[in-house]
N, C-alpha and C positions, 0 to 999 in steps of 0.2 A: 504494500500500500504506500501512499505519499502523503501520509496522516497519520500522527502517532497514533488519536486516538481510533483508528482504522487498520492496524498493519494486518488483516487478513480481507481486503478488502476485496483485492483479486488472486485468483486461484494462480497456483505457481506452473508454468508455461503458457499462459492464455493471455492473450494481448491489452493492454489496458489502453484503451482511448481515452486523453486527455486534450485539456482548454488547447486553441492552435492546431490542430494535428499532431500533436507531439503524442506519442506512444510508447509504451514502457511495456516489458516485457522479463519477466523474472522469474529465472530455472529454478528444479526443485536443486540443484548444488547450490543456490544463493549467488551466482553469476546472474546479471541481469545488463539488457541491451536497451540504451535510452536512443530513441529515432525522434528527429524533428525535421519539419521541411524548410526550418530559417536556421540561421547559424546561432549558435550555442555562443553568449556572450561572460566574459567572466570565465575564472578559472575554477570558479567553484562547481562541482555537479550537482546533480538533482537528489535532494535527501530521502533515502528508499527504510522503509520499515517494512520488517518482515519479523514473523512467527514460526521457531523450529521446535523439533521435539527433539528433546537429548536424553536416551535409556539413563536408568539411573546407575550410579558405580557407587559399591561397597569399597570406599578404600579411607587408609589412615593418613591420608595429605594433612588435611585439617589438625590435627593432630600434633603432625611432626610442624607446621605452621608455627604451632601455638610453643609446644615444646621448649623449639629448637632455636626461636625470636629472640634477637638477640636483646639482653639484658634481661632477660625473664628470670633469671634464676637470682637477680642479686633484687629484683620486684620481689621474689618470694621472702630474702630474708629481708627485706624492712618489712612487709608485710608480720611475718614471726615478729621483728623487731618491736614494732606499734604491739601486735595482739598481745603476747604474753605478761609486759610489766601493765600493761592498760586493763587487764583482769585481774593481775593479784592486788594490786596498787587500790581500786576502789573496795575486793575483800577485804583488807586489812583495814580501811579505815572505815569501813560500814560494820564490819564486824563488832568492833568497839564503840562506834554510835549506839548501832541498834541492843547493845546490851546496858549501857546509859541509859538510856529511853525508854528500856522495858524494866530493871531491876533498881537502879536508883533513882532517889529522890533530892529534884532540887528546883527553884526557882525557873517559872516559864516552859516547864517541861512539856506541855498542854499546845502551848501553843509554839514550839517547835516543832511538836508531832503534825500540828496543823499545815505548817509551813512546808515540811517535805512532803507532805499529800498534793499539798497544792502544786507543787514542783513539776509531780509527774503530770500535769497537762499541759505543761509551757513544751512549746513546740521545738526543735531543738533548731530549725531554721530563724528562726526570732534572734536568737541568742547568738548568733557565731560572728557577726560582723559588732556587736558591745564585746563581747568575749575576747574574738581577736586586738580589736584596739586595746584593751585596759591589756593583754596582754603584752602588744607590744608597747604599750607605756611604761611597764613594768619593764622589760627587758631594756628599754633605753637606758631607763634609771638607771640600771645594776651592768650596764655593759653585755649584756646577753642577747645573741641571734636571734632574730624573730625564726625561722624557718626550723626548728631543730626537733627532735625528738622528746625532748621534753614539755615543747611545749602542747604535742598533741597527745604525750600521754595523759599533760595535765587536761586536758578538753576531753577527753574521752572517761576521767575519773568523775570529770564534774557532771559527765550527763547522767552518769551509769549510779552516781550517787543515790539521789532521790530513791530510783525502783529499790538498790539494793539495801538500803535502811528499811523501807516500806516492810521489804519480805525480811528479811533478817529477825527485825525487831517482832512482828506475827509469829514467828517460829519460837522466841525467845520468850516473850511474853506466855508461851502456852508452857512452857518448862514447869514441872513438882515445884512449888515453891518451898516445897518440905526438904527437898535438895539445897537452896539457897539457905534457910533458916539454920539446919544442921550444920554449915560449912562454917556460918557465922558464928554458932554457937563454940566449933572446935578452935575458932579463931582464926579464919581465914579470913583474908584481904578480898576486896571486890576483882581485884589483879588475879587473886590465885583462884579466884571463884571462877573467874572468864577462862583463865587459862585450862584449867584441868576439869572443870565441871561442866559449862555452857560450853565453848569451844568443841569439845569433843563430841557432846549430844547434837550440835548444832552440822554438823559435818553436811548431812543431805541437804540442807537448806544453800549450803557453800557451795555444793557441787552443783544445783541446779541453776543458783545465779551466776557460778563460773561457765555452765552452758550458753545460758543468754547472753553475755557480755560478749564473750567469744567469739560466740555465731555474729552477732552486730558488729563488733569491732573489726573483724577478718574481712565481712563484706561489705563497710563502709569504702562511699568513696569521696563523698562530698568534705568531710573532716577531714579528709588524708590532705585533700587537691589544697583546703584553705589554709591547714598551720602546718603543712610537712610540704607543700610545694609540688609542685609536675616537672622537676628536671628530671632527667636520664636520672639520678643516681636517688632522687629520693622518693621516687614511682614508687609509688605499696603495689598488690600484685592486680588488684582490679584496676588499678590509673591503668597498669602495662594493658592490657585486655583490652579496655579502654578506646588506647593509645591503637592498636594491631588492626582497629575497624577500619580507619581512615580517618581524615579531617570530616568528610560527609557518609563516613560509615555505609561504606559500600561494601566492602566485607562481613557482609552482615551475616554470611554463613559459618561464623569463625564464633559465633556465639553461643550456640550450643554446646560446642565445645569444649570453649572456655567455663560454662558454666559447672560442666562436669569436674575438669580441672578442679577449679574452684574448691568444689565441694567434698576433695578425699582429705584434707586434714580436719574440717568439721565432724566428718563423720568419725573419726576415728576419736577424736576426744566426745562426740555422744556415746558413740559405744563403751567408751572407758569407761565412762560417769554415767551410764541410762540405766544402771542401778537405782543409783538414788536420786533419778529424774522425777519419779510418779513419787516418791516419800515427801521431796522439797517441796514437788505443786499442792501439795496437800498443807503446807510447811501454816500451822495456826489457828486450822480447821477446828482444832478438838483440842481441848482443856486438856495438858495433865492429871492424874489422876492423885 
């Protein structure tokens, strides 16, 4: 045809009569013969659209694409780099809020619990472009790179904060209180209470929010691009994937793909932890006894 939105308009070897006498003529090889009875002006030809059928091929191109792309494997460890301190980093310090929150007593407690509830609605696009600046305000102050690794582990402790107090503190609040009372009674610290009594009971609750943060932080990309940048070397591994579609993402078949890529180190930390995936979600349900 000579119209995108037409390219089966004429059957391939059958003559097409256009405006002028001009006639187009187009083989099933995709060879096509343009005839006019006036001279052909300009060096440009006539723009032919045409519709083929190509059998489908089982093969691992796409694959070795994705693989074998160069810098892909140093995407892979800042990718690890970002996930792994950006999950333990909000456990530890949710861990210790949310055992604040549920077992001691002190001024305003009520209305901090208010506060992180309310948290988990604020949208986490709202926040990145105030977050970035007081950032890099801060990093001016003290002489410190805006672009670094720390700054997006701290961005990624500050979102994961909120949900991981919420659940921590639900699981912690349901603890024997008869447990807490005894420890006191033999004289232990709130320190030694967390450490050897809640801590340990609390475990499924750690491993289900170390699942979500994980799974979120490995497949963000919008966090990575704003405080860790898009150069070659600080690409996390979705920028690179990203990056392999094209500027107008024309390889758009490279995305199945990559999605599978993607997805065998998530899986392999659910499987590690999908023990105490169903104990966490439950993690608050039901009072101690």
């Amino acid at each position: 045809g000579t119209r995108a939105v037409a390219p089966t308009e004429f059957a391939a070897g059958s003559v097409a009569e256009l405006a002028g006498g001009e006639t187009l003529r187009i083989n099933a090889d995709g060879t096509y013969v343009d005839s006019s009875p006036v001279r052909f002006e300009g060096d440009r030809g006539r723009r032919v659209y045409f519709a083929s059928t190509v059998p489908p091929r089982f093969t691992t191109d796409n694959y070795e694409t994705v693989l074998f792309s160069e810098g892909i494997g140093r995407s892979f460890l800042n990718s690890l780099t970002v996930t792994i301190p950006a999950t333990i980093i909000p456990i530890m310090i949710a861990a210790l809020s949310a055992y604040a929150l549920a077992w001691m007593r002190f001024p305003g407690r009520a209305l901090l619990i208010a506060v992180i509830i309310g948290l988990l609605v604020v949208p986490l696009q709202m926040t990145l472009i105030p977050l970035l600046e007081l950032y890099n305000g801060v990093g001016n102050l003290f002489g410190v790179p805006s672009k670094t690794y720390l700054g997006i582990w701290l961005a990624h402790t500050g979102f994961g904060l909120p949900f991981a107090i919420y659940l921590l503190r639900s699981y912690m609040a349901g603890l024997p209180r008869e447990l807490m009372e005894s420890a006191r009674i033999d004289g232990a610290s709130d320190f030694e209470i967390f450490t050897k009594i809640v801590l340990p009971l609390s475990f499924p609750v750690l491993a289900s929010f170390a699942i979500f943060q994980f799974l979120w932080v490995w497949n963000d990309l919008l966090v990575a691009m704003v405080f860790l940048g898009s150069g070659s070397d600080q690409l996390v591994l979705t920028g690179k994937l990203n990056a392999l579609l094209g500027s107008r993402g024309g390889d758009w078949e490279i995305l199945t793909t990559s999605a599978f890529i993607t997805i065998i180190v998530p899986l392999i930390v659910f499987f590690s932890l999908q023990r105490y995936f169903v104990r966490g979600l439950l993690a608050g349900s039901v009072k101690g006894g």
